[in-house]
Biopython code that builds the backbone (N, CA, C, O; Angstrom):
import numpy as np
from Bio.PDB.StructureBuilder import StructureBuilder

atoms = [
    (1, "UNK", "N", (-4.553, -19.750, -7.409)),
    (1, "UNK", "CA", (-5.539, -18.821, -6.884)),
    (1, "UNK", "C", (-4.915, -18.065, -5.719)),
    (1, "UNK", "O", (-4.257, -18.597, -4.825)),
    (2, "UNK", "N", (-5.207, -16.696, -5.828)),
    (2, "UNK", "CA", (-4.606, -15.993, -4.621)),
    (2, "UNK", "C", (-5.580, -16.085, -3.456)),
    (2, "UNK", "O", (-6.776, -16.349, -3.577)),
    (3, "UNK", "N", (-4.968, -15.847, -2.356)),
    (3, "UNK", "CA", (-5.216, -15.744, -1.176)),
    (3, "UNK", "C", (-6.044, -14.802, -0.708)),
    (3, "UNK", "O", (-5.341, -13.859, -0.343)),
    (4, "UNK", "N", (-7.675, -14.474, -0.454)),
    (4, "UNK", "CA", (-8.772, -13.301, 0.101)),
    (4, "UNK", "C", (-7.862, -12.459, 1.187)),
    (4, "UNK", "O", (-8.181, -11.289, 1.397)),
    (5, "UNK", "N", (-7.084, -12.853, 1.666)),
    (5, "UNK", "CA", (-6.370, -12.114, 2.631)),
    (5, "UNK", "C", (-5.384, -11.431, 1.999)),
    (5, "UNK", "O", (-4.361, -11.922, 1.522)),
    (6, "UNK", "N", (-5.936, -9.485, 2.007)),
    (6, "UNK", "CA", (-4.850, -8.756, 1.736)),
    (6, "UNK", "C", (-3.836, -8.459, 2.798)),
    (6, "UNK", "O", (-3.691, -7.250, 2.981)),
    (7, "UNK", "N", (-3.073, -9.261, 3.569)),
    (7, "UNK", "CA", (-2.124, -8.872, 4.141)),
    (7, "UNK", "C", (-0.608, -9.752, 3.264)),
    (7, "UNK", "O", (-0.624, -10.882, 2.776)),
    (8, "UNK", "N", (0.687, -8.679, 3.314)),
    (8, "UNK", "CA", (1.467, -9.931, 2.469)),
    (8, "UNK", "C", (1.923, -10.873, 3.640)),
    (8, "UNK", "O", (1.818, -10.909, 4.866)),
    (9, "UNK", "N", (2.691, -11.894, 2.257)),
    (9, "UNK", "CA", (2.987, -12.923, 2.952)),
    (9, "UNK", "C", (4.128, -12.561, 3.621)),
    (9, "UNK", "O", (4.434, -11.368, 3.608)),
    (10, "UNK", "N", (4.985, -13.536, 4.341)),
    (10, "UNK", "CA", (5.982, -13.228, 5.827)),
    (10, "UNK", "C", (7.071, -13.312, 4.791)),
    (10, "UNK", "O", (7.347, -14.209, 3.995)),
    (11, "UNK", "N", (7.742, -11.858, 5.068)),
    (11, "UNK", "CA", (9.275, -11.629, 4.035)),
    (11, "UNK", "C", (10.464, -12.461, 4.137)),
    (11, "UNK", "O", (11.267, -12.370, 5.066)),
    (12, "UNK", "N", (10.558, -13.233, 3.213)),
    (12, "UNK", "CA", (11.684, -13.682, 2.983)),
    (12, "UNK", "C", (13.373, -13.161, 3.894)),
    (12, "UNK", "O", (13.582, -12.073, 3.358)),
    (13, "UNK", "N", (14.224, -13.326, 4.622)),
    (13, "UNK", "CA", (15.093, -13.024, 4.994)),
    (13, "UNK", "C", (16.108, -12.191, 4.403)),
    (13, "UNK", "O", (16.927, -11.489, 4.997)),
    (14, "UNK", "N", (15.895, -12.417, 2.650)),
    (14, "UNK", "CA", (16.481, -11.332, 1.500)),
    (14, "UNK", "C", (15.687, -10.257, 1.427)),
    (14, "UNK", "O", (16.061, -9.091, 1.309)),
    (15, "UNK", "N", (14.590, -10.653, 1.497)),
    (15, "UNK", "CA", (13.549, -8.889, 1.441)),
    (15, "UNK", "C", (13.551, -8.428, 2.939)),
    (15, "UNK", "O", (12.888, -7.427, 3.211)),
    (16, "UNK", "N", (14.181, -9.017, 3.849)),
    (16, "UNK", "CA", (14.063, -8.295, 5.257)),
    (16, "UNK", "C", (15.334, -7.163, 4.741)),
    (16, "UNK", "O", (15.356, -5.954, 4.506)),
    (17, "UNK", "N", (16.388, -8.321, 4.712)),
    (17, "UNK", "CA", (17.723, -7.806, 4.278)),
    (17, "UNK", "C", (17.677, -6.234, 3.268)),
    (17, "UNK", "O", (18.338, -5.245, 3.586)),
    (18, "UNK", "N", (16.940, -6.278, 2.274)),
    (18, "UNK", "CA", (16.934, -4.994, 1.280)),
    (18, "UNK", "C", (16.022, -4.033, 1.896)),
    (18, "UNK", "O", (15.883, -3.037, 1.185)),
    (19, "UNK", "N", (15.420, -4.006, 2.878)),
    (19, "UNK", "CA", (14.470, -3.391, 3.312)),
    (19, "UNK", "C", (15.193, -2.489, 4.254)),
    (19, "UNK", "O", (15.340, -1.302, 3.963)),
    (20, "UNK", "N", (15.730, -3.069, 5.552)),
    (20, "UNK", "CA", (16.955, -2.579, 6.379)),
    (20, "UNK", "C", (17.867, -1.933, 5.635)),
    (20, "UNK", "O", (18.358, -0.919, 6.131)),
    (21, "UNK", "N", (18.281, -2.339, 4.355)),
    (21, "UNK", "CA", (18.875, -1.854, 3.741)),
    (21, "UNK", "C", (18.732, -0.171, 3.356)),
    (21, "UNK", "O", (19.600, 0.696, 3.465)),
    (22, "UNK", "N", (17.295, -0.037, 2.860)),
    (22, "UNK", "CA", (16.784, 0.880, 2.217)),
    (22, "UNK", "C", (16.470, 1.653, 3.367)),
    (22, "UNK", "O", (16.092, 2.799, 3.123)),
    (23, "UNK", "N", (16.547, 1.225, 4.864)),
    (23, "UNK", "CA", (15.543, 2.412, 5.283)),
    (23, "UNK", "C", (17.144, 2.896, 6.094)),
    (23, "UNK", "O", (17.445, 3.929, 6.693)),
    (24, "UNK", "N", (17.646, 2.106, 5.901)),
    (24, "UNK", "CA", (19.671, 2.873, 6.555)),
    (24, "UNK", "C", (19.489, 4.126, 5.581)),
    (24, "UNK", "O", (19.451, 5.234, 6.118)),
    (25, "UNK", "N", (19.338, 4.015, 3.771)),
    (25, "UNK", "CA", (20.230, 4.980, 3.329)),
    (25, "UNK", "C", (18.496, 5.878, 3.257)),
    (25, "UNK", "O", (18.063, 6.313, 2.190)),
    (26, "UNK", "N", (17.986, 5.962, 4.133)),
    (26, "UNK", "CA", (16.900, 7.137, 3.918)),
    (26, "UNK", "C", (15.854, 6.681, 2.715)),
    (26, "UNK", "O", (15.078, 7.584, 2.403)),
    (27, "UNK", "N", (15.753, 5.895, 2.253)),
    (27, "UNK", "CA", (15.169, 5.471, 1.239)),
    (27, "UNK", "C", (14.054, 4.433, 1.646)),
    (27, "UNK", "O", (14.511, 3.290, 1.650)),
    (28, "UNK", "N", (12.392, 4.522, 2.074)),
    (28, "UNK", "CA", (11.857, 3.202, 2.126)),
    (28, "UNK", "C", (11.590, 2.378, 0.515)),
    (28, "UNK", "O", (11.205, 3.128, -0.382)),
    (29, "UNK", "N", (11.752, 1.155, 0.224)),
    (29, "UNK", "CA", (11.154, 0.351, -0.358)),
    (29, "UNK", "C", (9.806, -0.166, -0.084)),
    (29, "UNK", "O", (9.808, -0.767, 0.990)),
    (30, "UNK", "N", (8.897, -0.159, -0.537)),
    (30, "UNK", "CA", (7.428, -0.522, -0.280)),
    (30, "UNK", "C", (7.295, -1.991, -1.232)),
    (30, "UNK", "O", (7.651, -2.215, -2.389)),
    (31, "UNK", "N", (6.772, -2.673, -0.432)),
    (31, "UNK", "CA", (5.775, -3.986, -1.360)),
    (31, "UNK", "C", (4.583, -3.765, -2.407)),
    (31, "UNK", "O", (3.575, -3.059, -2.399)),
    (32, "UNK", "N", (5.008, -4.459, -3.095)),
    (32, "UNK", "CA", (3.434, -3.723, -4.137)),
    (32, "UNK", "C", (2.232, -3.827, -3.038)),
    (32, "UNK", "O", (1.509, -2.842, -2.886)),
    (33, "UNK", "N", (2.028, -4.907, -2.334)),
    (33, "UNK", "CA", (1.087, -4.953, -1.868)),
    (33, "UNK", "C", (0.838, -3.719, -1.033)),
    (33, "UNK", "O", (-0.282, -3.212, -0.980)),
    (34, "UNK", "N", (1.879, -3.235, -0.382)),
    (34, "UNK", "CA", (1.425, -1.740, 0.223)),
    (34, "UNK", "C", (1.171, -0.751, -0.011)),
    (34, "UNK", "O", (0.753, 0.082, 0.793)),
    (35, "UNK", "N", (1.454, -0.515, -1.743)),
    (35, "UNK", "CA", (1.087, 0.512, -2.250)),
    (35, "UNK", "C", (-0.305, 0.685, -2.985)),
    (35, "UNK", "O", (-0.881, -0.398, -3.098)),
    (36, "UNK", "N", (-1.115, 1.942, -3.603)),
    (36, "UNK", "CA", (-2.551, 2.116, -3.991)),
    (36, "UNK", "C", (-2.034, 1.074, -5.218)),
    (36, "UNK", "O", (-2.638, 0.015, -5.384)),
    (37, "UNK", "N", (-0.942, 1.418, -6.021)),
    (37, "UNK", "CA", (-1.325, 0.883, -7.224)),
    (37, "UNK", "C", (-0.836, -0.863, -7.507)),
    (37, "UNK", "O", (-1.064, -1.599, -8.468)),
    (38, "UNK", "N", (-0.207, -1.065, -6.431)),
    (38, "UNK", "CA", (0.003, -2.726, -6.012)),
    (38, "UNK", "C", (-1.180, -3.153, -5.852)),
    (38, "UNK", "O", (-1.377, -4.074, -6.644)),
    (39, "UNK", "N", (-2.257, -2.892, -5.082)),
    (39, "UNK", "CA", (-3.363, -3.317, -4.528)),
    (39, "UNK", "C", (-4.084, -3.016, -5.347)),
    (39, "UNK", "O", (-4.991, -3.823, -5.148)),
    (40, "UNK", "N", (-4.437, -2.327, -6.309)),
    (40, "UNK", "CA", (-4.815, -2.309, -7.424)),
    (40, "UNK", "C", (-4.791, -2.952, -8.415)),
    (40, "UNK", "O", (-5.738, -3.324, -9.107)),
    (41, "UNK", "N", (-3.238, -3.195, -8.597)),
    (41, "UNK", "CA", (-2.933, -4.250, -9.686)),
    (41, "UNK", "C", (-3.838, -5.710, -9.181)),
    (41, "UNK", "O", (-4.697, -6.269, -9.862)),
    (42, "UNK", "N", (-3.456, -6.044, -8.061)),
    (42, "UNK", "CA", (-4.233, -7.384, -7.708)),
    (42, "UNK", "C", (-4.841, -7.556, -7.969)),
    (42, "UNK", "O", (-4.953, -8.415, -8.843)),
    (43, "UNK", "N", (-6.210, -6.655, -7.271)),
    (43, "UNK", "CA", (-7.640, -6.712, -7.648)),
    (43, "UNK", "C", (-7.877, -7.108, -8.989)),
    (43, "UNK", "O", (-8.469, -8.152, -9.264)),
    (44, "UNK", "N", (-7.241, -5.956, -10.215)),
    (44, "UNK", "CA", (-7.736, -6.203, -11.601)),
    (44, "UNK", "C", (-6.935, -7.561, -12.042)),
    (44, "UNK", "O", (-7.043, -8.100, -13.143)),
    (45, "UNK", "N", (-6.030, -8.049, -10.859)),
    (45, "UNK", "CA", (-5.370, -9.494, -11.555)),
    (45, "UNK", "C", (-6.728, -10.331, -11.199)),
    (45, "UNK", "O", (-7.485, -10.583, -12.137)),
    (46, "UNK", "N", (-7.085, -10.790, -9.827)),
    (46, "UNK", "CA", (-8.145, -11.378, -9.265)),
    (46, "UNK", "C", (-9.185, -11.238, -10.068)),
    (46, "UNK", "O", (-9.486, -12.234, -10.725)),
    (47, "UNK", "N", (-9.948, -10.083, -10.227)),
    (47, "UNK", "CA", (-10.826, -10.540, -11.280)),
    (47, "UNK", "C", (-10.530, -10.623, -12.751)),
    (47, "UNK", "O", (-11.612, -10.955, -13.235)),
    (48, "UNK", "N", (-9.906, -10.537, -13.451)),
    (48, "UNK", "CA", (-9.208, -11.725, -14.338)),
    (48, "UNK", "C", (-9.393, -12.892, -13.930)),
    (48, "UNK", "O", (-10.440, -13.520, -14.091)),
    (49, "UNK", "N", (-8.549, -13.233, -13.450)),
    (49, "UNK", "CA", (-8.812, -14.931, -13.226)),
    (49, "UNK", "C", (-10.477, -15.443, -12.562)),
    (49, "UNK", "O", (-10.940, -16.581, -12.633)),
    (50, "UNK", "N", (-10.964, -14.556, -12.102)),
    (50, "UNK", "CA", (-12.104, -14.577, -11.278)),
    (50, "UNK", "C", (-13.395, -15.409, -13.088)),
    (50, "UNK", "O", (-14.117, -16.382, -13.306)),
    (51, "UNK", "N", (-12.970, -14.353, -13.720)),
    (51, "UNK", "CA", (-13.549, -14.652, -15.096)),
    (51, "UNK", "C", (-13.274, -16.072, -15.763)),
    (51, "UNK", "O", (-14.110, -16.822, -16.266)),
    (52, "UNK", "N", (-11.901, -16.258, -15.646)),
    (52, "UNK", "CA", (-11.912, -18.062, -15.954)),
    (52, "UNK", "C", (-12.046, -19.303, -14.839)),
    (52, "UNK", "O", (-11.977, -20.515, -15.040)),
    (53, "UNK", "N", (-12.264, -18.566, -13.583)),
    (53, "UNK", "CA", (-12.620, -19.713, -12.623)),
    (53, "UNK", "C", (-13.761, -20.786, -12.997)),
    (53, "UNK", "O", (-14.902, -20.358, -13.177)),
    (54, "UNK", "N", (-13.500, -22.158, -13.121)),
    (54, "UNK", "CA", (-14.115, -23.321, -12.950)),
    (54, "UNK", "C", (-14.998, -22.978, -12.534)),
    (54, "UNK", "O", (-15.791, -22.648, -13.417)),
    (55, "UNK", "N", (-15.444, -22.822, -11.350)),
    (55, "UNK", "CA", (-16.328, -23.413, -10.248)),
    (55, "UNK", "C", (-17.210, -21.188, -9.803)),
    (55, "UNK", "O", (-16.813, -20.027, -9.899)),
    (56, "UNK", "N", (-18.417, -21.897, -9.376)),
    (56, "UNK", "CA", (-18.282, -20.669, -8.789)),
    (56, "UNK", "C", (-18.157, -19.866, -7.524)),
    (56, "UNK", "O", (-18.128, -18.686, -7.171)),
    (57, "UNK", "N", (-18.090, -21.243, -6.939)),
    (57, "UNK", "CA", (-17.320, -20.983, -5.774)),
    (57, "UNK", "C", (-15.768, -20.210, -5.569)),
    (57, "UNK", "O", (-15.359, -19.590, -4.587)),
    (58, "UNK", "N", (-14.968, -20.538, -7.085)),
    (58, "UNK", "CA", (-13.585, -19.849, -7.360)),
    (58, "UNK", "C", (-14.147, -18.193, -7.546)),
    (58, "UNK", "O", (-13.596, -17.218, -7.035)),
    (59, "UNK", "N", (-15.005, -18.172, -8.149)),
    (59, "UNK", "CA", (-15.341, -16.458, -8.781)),
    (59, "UNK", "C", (-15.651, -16.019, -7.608)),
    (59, "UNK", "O", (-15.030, -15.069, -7.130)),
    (60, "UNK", "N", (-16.627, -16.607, -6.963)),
    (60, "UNK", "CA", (-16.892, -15.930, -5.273)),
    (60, "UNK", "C", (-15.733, -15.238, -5.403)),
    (60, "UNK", "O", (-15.628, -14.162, -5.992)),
    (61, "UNK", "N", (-14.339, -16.190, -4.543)),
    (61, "UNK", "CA", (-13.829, -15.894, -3.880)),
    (61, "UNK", "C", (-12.685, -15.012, -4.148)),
    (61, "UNK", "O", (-12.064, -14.264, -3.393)),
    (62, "UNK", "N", (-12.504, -15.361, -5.819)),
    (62, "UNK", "CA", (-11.635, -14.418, -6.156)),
    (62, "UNK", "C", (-12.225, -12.497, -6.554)),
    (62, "UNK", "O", (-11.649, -11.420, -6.712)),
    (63, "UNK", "N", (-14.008, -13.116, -6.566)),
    (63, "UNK", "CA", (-14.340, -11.245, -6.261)),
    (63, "UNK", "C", (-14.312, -11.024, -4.877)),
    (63, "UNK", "O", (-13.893, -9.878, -4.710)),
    (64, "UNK", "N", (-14.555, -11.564, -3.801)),
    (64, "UNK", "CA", (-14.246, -10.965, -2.568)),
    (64, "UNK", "C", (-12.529, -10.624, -2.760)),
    (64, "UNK", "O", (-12.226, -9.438, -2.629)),
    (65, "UNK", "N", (-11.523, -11.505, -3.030)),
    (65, "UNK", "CA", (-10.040, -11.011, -3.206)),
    (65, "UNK", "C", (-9.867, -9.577, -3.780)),
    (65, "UNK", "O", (-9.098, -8.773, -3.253)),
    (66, "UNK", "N", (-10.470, -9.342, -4.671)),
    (66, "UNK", "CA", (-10.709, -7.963, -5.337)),
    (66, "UNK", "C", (-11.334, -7.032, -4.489)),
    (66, "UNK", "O", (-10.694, -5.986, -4.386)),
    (67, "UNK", "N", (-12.559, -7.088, -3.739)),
    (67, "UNK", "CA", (-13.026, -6.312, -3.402)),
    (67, "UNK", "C", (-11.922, -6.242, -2.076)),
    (67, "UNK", "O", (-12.111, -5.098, -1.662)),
    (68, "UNK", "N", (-11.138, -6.704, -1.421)),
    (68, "UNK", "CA", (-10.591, -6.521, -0.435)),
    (68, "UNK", "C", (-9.282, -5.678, -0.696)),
    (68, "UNK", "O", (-8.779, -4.815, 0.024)),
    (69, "UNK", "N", (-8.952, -6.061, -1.668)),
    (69, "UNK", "CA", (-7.644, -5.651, -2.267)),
    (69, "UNK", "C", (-7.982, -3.653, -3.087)),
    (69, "UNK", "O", (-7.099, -2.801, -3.188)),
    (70, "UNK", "N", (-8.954, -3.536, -3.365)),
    (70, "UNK", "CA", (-9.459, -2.375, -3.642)),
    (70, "UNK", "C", (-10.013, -1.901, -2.305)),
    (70, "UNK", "O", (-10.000, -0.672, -2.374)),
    (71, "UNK", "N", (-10.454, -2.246, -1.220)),
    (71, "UNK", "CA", (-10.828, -1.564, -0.138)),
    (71, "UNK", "C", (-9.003, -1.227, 0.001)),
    (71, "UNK", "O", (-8.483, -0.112, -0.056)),
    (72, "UNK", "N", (-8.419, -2.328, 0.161)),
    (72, "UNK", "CA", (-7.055, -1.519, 1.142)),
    (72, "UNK", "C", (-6.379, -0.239, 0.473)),
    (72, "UNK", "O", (-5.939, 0.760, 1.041)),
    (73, "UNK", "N", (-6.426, -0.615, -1.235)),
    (73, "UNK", "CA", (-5.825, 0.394, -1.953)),
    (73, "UNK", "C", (-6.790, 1.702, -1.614)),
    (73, "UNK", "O", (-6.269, 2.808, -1.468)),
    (74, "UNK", "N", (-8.064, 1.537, -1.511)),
    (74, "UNK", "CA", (-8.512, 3.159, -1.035)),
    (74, "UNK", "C", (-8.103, 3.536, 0.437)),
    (74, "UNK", "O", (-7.973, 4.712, 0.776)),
    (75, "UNK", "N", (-7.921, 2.561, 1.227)),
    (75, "UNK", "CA", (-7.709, 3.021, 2.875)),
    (75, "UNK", "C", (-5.982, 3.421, 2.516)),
    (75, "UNK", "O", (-5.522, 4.221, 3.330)),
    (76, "UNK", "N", (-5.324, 3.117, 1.782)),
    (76, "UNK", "CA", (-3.776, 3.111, 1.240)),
    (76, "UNK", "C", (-4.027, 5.081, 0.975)),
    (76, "UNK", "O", (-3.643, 5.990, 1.711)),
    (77, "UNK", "N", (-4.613, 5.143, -0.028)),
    (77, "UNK", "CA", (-5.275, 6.146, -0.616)),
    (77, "UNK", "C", (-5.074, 7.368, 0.578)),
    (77, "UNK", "O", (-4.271, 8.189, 1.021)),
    (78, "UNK", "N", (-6.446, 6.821, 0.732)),
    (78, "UNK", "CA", (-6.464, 8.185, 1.896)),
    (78, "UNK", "C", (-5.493, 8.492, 3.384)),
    (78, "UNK", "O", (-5.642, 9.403, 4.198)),
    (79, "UNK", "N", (-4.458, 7.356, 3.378)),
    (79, "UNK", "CA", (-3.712, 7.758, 4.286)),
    (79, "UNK", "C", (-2.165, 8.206, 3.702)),
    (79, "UNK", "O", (-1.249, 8.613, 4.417)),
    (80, "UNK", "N", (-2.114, 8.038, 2.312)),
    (80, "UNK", "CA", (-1.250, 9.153, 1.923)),
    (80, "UNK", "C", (-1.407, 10.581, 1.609)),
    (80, "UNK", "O", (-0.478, 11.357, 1.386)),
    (81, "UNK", "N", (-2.958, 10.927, 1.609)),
    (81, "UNK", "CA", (-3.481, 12.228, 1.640)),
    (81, "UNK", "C", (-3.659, 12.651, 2.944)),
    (81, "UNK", "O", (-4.010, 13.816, 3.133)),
    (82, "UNK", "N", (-3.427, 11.699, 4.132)),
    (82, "UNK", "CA", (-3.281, 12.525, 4.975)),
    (82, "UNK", "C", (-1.901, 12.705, 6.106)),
    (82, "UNK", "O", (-1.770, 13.285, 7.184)),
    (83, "UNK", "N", (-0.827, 11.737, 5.075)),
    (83, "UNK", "CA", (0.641, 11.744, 5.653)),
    (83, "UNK", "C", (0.916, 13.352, 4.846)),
    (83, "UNK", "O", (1.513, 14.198, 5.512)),
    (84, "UNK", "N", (0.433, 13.733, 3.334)),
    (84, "UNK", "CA", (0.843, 14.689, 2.787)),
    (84, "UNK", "C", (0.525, 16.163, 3.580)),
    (84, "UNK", "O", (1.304, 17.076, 3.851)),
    (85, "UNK", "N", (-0.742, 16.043, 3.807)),
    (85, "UNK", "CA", (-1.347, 16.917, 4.075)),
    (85, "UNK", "C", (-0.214, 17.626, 5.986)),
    (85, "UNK", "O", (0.299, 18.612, 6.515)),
    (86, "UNK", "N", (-0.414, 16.577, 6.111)),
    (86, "UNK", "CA", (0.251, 16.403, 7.480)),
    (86, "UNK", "C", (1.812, 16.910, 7.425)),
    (86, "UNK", "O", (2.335, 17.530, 8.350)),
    (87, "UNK", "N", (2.545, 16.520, 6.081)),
    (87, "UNK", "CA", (3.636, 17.207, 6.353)),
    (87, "UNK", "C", (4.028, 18.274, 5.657)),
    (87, "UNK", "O", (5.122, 18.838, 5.672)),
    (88, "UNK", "N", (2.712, 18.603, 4.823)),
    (88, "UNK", "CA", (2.596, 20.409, 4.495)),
    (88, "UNK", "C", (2.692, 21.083, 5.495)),
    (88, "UNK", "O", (3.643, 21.864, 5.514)),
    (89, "UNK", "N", (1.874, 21.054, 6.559)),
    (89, "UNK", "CA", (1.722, 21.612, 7.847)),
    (89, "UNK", "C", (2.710, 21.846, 8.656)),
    (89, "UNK", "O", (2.791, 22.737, 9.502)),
    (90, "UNK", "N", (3.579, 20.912, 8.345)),
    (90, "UNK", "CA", (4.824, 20.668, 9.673)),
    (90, "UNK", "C", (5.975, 21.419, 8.920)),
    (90, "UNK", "O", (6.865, 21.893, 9.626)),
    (91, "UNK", "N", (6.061, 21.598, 7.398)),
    (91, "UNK", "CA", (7.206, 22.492, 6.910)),
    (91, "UNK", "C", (6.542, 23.886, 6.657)),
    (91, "UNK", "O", (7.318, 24.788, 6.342)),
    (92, "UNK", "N", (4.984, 24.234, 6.767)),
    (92, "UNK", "CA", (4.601, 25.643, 6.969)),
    (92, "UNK", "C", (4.881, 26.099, 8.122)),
    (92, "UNK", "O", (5.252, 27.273, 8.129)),
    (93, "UNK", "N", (4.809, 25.368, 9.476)),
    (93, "UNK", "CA", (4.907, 25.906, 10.465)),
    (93, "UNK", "C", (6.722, 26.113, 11.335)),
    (93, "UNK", "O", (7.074, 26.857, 12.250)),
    (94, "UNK", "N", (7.543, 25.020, 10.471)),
    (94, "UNK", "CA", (8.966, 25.507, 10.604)),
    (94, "UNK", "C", (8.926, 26.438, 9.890)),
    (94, "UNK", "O", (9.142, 27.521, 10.434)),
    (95, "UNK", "N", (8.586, 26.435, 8.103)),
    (95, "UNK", "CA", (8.828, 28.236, 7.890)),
    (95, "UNK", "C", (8.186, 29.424, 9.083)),
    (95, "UNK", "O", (8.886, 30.305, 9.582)),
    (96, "UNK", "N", (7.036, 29.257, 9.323)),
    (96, "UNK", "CA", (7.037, 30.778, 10.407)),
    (96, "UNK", "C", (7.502, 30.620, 11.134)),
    (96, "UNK", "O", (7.800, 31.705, 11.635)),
    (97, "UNK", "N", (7.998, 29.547, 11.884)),
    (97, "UNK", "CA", (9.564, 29.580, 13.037)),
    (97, "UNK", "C", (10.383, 30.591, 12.836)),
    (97, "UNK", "O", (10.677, 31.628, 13.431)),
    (98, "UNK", "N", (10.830, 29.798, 11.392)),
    (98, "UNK", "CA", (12.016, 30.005, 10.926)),
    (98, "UNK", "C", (11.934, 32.268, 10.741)),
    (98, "UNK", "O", (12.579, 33.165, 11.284)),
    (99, "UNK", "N", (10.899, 32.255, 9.801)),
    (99, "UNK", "CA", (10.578, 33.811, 9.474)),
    (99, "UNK", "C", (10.034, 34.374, 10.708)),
    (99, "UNK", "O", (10.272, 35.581, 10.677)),
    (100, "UNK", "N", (9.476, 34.091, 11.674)),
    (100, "UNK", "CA", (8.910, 35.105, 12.646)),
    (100, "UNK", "C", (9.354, 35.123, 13.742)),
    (100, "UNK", "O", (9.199, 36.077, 14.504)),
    (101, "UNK", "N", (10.168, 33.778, 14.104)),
    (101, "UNK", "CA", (10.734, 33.373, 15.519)),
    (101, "UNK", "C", (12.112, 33.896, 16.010)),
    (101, "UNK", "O", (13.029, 33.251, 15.502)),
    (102, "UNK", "N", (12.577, 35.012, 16.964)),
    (102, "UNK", "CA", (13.845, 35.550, 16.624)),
    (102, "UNK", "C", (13.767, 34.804, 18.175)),
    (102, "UNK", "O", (12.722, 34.531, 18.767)),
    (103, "UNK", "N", (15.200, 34.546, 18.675)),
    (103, "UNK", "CA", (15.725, 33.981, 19.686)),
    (103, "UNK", "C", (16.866, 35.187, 20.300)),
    (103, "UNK", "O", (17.548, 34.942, 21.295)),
]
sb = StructureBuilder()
sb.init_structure("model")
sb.init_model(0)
sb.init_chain("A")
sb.init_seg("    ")
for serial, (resi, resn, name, xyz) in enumerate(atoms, 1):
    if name == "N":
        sb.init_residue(resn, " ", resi, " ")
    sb.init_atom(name, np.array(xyz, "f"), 0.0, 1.0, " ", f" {name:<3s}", serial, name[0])
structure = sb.get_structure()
């Protein structure tokens, strides 16, 4: 049974390692769990299993796991619509630098 707490677990010293790795050559690596469709996947894993839980104390808890895991993927959501949005802005406004700004 997974854990109601969508935060991940503490990275392994090899996933620290590939991570440092990735963000040297300009490249981030993300955890499923940090991404919309990681946190997504969960949820629809959680309730799956939520459906063959024993007890129903297991279904509780594995629909709160879901519902938590789908809250983060929408808060995930909307803060890549507003990293995007955010760096439309910042390469419109170097273009009119760039086109209107004479030095």
């Amino acid at each position: 049974m997974r854990s109601c707490d969508p935060l991940p677990d503490k990275p392994s010293g090899e996933s620290r390692v590939k991570s440092a790795a990735a963000s040297a050559s300009g490249r981030t690596l993300k955890l499923p769990e940090n991404t919309v469709q990681g946190c997504r996947d969960r949820a629809t894993a959680d309730l799956l299993e939520a459906v063959t839980a024993m007890t129903a104390d297991q279904r509780r808890s594995l629909a709160r796991s879901a519902e938590s895991w789908t809250v983060r993927a929408n808060l995930l959501g909307r803060l890549n619509k507003s990293f995007e949005k955010r760096d439309a802005l910042d390469r419109a406004h170097k273009k009119y630098e760039i086109d209107h700004v004479r030095l």
